[in-house]
Phi, psi and omega in degrees: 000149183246178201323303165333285164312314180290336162287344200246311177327301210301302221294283182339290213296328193284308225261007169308296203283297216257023163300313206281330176271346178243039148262008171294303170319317178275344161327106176279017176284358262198090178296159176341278160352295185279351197270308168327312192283311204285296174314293154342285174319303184287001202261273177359307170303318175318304154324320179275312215278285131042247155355268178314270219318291201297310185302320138358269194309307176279348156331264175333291184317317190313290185298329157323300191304348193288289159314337188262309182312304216284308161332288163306008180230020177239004166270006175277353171318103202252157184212126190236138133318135156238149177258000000 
C-alpha cells in the first residue's frame, strides 16, 4: 500500500466512525454522561481527521507540482541534427 491509500483508508475510517457516533449521540437512550463522552471523543477524532486532511492535502500538492517540472521540462527540448 502507498502512503496515499493509507491515508485515504485512515480518512475514510474517521468520518465513518464519526457518522456512527452522532447518530449515537442521538439514541435517547443514552444519558447526559454518556452523551458528554461521545462528544468528547468526536471532537478528538475531529483533530486526528484534520490532521490526516492536511497530510492529504500536501500530498497532493507535492505531487502536482512534480508533474507541471516534468512537464516543463521536456517543452525545453533542443533537438540538433547531425550530419
Amino acid at each position: 500500500m502507498t502512503e496515499l491509500d493509507i491515508l485515504s483508508r485512515k480518512i475514510h475510517e474517521l468520518r465513518d466512525w464519526q457518522t456512527a457516533a452522532w447518530r449515537q449521540v442521538a439514541d435517547p437512550v443514552l444519558t447526559v454522561f454518556e452523551r458528554r463522552e461521545i462528544r468528547n471523543h468526536i471532537k478528538e477524532s475531529d483533530g486526528e481527521l484534520r490532521r490526516y486532511l492536511a497530510m492529504m492535502s500536501d500530498w497532493l500538492r507535492l505531487q502536482a507540482r512534480a508533474v507541471e517540472k516534468a512537464g516543463d521540462s521536456f517543452a525545453k527540448l533542443e533537438f540538433r541534427l547531425l550530419a
